[in-house]
N, CA, C, O and CB atoms as a CASP TS submission, in Angstrom:
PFRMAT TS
TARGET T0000
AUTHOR 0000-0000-0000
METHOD Language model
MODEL 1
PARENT N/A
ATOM      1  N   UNK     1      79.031  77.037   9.946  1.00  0.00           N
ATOM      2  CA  UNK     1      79.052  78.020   8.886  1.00  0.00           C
ATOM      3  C   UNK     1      77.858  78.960   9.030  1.00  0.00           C
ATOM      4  O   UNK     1      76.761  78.720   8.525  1.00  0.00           O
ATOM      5  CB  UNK     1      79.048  77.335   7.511  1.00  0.00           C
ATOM      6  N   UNK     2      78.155  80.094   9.782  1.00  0.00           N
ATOM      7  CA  UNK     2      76.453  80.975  10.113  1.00  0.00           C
ATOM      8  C   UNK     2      76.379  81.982   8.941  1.00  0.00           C
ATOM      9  O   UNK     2      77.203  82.254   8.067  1.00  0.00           O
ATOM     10  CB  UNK     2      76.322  82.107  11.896  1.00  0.00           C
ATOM     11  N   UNK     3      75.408  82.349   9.139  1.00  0.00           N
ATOM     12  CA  UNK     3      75.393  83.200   7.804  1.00  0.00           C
ATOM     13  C   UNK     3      75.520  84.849   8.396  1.00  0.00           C
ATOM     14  O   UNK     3      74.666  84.841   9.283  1.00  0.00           O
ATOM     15  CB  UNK     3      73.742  82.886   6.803  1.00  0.00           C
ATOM     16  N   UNK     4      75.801  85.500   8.389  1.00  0.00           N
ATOM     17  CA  UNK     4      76.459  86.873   8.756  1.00  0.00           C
ATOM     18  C   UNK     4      75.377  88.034   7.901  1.00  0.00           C
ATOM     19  O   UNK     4      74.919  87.834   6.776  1.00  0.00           O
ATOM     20  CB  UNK     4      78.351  86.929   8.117  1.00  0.00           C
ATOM     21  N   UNK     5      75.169  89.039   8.601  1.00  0.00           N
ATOM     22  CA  UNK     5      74.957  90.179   8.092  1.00  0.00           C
ATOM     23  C   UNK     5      75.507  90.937   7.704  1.00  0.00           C
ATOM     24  O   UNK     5      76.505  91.016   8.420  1.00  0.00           O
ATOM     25  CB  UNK     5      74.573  90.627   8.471  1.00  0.00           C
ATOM     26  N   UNK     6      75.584  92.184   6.400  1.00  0.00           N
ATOM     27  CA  UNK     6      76.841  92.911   6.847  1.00  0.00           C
ATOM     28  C   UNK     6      76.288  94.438   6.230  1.00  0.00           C
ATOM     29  O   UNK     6      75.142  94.297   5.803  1.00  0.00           O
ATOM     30  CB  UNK     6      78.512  92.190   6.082  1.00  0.00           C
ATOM     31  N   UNK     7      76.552  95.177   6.146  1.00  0.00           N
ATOM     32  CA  UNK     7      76.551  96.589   5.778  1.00  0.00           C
ATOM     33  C   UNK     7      77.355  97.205   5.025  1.00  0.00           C
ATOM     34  O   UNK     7      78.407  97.243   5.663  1.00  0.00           O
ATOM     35  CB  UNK     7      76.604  97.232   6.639  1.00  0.00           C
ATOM     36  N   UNK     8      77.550  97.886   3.715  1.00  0.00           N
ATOM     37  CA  UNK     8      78.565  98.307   2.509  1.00  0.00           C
ATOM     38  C   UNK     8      78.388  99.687   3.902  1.00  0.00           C
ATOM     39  O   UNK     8      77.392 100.053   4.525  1.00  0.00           O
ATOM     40  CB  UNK     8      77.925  98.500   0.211  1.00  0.00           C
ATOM     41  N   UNK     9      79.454 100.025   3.946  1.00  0.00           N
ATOM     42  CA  UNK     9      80.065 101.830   4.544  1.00  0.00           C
ATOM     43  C   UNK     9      79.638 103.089   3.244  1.00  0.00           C
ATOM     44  O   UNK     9      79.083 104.187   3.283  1.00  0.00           O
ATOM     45  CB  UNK     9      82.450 101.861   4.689  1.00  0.00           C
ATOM     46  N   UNK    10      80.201 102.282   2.209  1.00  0.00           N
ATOM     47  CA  UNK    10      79.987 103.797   0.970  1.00  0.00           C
ATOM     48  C   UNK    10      78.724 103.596   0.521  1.00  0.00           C
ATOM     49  O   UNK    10      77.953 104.555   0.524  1.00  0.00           O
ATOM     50  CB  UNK    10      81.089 103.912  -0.630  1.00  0.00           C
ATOM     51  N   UNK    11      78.250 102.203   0.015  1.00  0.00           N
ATOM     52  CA  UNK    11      76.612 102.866  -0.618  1.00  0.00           C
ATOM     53  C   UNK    11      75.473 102.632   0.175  1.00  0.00           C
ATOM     54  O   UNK    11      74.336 102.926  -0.195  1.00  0.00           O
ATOM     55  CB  UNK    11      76.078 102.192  -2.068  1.00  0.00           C
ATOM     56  N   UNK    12      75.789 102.031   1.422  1.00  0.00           N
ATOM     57  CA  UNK    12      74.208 101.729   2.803  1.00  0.00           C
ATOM     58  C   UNK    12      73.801 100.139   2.522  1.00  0.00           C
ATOM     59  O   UNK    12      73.180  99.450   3.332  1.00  0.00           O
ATOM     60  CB  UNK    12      72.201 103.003   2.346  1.00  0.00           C
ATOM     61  N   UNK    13      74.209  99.747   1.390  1.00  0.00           N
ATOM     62  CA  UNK    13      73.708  98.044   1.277  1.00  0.00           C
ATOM     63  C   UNK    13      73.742  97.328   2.311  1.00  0.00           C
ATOM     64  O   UNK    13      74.640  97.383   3.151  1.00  0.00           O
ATOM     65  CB  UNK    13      74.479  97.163   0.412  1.00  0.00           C
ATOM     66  N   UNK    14      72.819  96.628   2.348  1.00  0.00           N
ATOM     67  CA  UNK    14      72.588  95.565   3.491  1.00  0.00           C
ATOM     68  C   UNK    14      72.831  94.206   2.729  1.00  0.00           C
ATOM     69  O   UNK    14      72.496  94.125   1.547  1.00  0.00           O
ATOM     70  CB  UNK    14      70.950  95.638   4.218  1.00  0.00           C
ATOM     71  N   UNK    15      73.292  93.350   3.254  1.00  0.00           N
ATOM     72  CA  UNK    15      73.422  91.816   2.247  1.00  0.00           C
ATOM     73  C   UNK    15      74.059  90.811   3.414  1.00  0.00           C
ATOM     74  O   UNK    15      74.722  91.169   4.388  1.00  0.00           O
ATOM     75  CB  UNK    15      74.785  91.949   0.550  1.00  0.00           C
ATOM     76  N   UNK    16      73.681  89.473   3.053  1.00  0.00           N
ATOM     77  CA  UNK    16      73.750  88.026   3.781  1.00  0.00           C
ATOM     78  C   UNK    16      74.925  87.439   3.019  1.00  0.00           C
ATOM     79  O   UNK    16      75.127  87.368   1.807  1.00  0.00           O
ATOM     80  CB  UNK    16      72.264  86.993   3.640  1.00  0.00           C
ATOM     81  N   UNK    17      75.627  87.047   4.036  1.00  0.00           N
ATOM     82  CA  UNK    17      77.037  86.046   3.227  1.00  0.00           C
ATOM     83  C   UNK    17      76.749  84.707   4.401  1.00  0.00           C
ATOM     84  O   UNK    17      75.998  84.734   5.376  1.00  0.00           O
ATOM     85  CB  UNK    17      79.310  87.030   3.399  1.00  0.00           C
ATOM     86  N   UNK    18      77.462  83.783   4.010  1.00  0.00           N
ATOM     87  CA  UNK    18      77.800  82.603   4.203  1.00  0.00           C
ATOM     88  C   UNK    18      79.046  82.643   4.517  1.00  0.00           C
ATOM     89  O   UNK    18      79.924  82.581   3.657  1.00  0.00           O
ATOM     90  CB  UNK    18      77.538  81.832   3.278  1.00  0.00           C
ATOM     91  N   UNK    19      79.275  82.744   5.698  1.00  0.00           N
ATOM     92  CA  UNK    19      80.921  83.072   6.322  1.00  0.00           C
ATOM     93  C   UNK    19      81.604  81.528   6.936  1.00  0.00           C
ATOM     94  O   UNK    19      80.858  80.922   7.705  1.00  0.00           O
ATOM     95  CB  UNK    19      80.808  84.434   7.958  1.00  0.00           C
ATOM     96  N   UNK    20      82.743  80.988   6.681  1.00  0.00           N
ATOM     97  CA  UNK    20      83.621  79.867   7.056  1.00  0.00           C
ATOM     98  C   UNK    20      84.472  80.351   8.306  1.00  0.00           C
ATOM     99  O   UNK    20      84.663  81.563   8.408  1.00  0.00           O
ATOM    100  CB  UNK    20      84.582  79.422   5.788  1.00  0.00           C
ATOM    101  N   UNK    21      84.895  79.660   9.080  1.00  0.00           N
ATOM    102  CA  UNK    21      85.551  79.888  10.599  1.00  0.00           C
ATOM    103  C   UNK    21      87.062  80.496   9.811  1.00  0.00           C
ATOM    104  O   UNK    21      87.620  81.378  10.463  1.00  0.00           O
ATOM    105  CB  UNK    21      85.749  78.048  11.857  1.00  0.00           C
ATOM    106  N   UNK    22      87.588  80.190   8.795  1.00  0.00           N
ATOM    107  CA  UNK    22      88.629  80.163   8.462  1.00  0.00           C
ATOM    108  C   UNK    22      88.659  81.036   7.597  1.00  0.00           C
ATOM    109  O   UNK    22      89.724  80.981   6.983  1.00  0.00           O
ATOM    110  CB  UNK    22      89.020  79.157   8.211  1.00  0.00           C
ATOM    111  N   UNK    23      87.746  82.122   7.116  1.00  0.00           N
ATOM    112  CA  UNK    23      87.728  83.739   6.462  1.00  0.00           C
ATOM    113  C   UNK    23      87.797  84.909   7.133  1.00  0.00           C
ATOM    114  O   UNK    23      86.910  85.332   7.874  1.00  0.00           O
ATOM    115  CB  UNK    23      86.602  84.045   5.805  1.00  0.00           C
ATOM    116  N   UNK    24      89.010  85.543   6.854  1.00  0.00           N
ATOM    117  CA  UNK    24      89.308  86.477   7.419  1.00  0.00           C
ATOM    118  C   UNK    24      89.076  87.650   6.608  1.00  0.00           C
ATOM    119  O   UNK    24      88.962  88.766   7.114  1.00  0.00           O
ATOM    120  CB  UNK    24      90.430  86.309   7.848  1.00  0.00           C
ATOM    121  N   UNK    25      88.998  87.422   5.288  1.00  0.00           N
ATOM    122  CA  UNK    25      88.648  88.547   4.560  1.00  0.00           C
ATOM    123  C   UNK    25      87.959  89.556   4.491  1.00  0.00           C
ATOM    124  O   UNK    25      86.912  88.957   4.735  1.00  0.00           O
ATOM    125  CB  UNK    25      88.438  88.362   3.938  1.00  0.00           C
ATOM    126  N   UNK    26      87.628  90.609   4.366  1.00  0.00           N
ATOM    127  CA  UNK    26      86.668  91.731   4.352  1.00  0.00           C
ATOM    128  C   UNK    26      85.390  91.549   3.163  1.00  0.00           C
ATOM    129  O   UNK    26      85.813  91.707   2.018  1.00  0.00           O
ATOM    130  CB  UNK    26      87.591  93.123   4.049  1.00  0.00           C
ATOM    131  N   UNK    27      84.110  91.286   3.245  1.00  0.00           N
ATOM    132  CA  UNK    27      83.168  91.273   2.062  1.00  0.00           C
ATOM    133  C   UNK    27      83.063  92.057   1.444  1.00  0.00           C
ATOM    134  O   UNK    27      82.927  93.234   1.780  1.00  0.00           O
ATOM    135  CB  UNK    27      82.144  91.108   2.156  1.00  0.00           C
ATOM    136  N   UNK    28      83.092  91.690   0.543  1.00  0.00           N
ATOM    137  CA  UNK    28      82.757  93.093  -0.779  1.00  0.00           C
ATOM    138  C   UNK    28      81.094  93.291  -0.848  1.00  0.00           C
ATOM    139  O   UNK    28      80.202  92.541  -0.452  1.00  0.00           O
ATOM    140  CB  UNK    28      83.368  92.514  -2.812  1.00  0.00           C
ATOM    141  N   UNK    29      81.032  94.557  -1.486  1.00  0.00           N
ATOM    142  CA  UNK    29      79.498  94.310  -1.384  1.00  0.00           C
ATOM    143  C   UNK    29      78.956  94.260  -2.833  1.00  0.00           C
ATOM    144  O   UNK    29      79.318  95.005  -3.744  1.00  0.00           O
ATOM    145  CB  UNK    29      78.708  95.523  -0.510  1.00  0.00           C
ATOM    146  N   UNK    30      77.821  93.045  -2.929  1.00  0.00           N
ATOM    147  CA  UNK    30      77.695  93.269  -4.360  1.00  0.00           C
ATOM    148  C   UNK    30      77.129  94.280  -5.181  1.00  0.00           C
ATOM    149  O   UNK    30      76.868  93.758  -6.265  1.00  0.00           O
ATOM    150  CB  UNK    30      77.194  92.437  -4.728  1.00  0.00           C
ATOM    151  N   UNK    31      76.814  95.490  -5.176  1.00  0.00           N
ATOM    152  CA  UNK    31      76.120  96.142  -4.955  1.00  0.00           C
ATOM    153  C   UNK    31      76.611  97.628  -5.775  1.00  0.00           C
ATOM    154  O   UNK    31      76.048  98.421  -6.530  1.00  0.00           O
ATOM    155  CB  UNK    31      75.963  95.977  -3.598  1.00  0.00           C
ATOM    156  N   UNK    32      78.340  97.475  -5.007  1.00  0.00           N
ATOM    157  CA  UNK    32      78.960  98.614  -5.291  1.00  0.00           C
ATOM    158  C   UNK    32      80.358  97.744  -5.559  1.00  0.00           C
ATOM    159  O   UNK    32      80.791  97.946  -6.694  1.00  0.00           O
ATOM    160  CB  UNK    32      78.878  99.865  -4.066  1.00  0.00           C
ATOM    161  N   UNK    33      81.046  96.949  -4.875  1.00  0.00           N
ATOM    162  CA  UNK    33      82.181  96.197  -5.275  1.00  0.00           C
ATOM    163  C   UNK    33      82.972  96.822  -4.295  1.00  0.00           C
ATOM    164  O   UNK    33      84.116  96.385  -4.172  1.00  0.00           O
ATOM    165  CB  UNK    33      82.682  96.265  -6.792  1.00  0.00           C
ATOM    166  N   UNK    34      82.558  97.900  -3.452  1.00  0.00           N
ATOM    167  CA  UNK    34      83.667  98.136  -2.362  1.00  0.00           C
ATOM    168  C   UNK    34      83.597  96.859  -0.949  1.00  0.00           C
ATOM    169  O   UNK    34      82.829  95.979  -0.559  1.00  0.00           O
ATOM    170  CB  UNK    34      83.329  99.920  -1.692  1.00  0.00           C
ATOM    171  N   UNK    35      84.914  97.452  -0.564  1.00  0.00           N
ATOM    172  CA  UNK    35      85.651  96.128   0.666  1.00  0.00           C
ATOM    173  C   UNK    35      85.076  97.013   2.011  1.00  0.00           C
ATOM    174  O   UNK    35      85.126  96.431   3.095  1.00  0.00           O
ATOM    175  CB  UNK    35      88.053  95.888   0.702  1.00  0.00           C
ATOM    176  N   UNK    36      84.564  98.315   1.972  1.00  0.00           N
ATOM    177  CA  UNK    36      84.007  98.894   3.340  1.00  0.00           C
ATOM    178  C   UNK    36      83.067  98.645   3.700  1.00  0.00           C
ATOM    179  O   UNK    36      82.118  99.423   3.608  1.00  0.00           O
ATOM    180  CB  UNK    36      83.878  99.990   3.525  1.00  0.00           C
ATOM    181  N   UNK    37      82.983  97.456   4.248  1.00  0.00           N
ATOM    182  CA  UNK    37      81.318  96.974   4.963  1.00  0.00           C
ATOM    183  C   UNK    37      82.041  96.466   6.213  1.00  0.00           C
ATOM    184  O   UNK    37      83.264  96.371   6.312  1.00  0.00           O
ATOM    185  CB  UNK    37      80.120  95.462   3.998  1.00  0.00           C
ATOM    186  N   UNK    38      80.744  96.010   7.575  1.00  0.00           N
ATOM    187  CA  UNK    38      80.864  95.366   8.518  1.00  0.00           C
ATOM    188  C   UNK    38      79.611  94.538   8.731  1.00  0.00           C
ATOM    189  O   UNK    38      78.674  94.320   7.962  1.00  0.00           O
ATOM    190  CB  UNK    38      81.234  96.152   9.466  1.00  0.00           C
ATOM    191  N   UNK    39      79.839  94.128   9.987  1.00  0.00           N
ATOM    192  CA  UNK    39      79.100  93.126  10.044  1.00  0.00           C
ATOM    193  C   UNK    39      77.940  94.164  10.993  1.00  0.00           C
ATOM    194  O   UNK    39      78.290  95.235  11.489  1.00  0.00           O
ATOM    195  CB  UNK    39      79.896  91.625  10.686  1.00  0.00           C
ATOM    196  N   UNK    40      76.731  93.674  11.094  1.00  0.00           N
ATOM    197  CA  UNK    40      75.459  94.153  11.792  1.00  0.00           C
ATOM    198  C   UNK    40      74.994  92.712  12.758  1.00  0.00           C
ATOM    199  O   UNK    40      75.176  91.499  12.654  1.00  0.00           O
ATOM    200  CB  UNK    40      74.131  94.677  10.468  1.00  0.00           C
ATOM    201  N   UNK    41      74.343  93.571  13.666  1.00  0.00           N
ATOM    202  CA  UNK    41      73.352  92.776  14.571  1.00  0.00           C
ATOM    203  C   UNK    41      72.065  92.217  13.478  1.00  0.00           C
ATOM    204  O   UNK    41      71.287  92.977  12.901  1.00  0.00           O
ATOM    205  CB  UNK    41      72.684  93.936  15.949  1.00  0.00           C
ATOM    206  N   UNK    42      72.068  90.806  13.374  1.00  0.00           N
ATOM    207  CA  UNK    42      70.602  90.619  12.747  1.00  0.00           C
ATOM    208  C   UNK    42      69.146  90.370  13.503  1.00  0.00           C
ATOM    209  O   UNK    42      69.089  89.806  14.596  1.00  0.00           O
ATOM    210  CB  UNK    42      70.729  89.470  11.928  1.00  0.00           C
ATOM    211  N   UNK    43      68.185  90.767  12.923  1.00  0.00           N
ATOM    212  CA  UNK    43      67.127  90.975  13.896  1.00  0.00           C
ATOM    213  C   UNK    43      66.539  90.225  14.638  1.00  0.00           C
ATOM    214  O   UNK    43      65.755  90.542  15.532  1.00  0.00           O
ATOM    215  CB  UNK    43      66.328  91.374  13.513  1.00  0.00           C
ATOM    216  N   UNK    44      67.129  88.385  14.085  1.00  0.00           N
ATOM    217  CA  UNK    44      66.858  87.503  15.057  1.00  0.00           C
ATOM    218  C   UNK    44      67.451  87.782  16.130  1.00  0.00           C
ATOM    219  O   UNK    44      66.881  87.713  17.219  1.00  0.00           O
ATOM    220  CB  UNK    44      67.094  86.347  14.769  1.00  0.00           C
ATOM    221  N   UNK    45      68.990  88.227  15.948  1.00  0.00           N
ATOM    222  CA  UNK    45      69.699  87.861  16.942  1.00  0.00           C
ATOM    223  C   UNK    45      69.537  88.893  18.140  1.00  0.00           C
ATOM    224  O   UNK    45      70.154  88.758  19.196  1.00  0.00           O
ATOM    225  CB  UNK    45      71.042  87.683  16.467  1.00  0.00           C
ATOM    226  N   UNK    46      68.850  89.706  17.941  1.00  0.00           N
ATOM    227  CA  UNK    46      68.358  91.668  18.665  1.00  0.00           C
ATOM    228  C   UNK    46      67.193  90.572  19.694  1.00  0.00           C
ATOM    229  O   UNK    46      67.287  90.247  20.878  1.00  0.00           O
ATOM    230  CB  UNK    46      67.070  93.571  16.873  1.00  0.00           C
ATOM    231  N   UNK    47      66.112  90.215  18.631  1.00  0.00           N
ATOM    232  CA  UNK    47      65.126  89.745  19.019  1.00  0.00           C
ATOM    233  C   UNK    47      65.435  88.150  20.420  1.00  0.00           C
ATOM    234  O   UNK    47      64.686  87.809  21.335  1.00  0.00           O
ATOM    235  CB  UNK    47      64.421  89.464  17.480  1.00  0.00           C
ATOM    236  N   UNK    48      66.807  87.549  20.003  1.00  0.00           N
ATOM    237  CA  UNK    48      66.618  86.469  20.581  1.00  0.00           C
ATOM    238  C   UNK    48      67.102  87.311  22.362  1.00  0.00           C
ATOM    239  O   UNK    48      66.492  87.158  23.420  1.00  0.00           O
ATOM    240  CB  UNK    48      67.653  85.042  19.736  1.00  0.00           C
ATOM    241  N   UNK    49      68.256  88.090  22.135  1.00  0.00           N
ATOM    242  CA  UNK    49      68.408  88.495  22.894  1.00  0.00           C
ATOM    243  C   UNK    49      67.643  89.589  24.104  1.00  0.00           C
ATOM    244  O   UNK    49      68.032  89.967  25.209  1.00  0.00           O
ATOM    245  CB  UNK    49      69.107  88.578  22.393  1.00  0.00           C
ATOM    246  N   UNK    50      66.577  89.833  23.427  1.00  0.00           N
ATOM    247  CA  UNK    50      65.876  90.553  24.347  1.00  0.00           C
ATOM    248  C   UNK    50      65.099  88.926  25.058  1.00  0.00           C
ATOM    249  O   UNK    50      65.199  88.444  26.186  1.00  0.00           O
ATOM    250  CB  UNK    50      64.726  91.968  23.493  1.00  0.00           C
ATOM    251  N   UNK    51      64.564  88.579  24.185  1.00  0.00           N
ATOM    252  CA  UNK    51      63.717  87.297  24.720  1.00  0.00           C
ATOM    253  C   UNK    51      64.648  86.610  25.996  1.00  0.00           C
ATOM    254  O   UNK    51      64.294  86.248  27.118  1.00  0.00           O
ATOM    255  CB  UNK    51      63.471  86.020  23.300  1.00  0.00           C
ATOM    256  N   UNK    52      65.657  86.597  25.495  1.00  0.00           N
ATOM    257  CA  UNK    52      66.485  85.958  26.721  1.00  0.00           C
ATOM    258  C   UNK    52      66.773  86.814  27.989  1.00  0.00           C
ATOM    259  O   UNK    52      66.842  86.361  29.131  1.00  0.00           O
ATOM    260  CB  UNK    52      67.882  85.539  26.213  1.00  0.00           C
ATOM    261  N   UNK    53      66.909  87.947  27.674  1.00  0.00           N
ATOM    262  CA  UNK    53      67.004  88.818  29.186  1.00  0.00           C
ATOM    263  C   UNK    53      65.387  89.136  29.970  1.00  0.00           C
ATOM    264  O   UNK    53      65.292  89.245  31.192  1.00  0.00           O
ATOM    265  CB  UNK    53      67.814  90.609  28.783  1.00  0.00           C
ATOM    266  N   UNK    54      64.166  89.259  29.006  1.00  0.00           N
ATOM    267  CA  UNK    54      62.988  88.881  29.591  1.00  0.00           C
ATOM    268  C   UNK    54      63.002  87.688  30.495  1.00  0.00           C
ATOM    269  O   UNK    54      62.447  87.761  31.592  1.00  0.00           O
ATOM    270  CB  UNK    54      62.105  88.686  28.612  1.00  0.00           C
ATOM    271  N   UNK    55      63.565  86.664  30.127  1.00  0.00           N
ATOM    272  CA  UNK    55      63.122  85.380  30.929  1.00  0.00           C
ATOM    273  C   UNK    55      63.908  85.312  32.046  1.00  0.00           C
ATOM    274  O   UNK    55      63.504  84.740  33.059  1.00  0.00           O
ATOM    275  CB  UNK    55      63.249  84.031  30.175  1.00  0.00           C
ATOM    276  N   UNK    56      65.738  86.194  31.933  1.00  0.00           N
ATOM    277  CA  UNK    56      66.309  85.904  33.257  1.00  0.00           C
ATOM    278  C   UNK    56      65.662  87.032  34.223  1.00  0.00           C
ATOM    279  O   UNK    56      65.878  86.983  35.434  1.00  0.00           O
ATOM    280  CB  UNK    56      68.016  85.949  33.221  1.00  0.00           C
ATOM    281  N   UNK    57      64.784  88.151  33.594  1.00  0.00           N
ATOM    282  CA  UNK    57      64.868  88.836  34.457  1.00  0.00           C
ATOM    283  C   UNK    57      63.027  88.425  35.435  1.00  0.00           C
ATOM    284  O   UNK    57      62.612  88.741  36.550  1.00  0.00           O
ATOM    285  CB  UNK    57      65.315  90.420  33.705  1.00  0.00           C
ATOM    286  N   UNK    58      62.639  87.910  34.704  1.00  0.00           N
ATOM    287  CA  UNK    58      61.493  87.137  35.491  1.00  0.00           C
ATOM    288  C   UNK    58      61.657  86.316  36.230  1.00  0.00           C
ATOM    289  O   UNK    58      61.132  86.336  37.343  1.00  0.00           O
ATOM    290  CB  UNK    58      60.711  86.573  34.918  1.00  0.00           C
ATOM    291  N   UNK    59      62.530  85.247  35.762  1.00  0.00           N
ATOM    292  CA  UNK    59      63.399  84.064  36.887  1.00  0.00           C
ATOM    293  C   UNK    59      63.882  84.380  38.215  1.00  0.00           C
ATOM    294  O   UNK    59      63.991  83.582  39.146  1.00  0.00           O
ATOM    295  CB  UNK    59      64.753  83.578  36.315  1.00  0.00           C
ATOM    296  N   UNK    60      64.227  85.904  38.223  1.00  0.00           N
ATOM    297  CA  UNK    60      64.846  86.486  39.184  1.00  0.00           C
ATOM    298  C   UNK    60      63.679  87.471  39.958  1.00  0.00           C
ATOM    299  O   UNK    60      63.976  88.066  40.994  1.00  0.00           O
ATOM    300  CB  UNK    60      66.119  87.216  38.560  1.00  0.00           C
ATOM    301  N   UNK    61      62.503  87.562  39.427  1.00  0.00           N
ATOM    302  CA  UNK    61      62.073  88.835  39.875  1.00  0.00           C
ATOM    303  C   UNK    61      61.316  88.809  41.038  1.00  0.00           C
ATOM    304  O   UNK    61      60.172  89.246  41.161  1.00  0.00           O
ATOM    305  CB  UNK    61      61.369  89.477  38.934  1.00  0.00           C
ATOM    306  N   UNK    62      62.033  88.257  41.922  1.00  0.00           N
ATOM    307  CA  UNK    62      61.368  88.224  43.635  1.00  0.00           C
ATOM    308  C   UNK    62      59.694  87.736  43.575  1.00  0.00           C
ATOM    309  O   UNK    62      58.920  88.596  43.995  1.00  0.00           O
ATOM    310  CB  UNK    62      61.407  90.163  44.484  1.00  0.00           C
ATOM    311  N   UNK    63      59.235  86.781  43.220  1.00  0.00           N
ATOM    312  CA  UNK    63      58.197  86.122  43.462  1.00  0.00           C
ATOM    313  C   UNK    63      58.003  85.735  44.960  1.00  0.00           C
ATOM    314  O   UNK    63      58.213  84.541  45.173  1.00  0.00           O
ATOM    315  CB  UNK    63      58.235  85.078  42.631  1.00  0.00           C
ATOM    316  N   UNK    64      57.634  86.509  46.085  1.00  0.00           N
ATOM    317  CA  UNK    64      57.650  85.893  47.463  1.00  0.00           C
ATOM    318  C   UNK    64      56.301  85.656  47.981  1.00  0.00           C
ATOM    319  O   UNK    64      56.161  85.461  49.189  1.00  0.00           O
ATOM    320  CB  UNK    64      58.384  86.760  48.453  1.00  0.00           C
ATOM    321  N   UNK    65      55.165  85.651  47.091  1.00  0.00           N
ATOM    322  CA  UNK    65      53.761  85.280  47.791  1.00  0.00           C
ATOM    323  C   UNK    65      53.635  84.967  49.224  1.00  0.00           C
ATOM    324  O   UNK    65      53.509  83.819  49.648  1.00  0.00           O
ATOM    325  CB  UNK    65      53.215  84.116  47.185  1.00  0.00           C
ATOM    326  N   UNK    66      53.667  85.885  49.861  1.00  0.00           N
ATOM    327  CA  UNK    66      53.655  85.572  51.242  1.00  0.00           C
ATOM    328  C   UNK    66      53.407  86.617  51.926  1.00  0.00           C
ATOM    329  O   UNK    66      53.354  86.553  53.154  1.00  0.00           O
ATOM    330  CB  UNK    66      54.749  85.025  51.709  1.00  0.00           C
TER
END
């Protein structure tokens, strides 16, 4: 059960839900009560992903001391 980011489209709200594998529904936002939001990148997940392409790209980065 991860918790999701999401974005209202009409008023700019940002807000955290608690999403189930088995919701298909669109979130409302509490904010404004409209169904036009999506989901966003959250900043862990920006952050984990850079961290992770730092490390493959060091793993890889021709270390040949010689």
């Amino acid at each position: 059960m991860p918790i999701y980011e999401f974005k209202c489209d009409s008023c700019g709200k940002e807000f955290e839900r608690l999403v189930f594998a088995s919701d298909n529904n669109a979130e409302t936002c509490p904010d404004c009560g409209s169904d036009q939001t999506h989901k966003v990148m959250s900043v862990f997940s920006s952050n984990a992903l850079e961290r992770q392409a730092a490390s493959c790209a060091g793993s890889h980065g021709g270390g040949g001391g010689g």
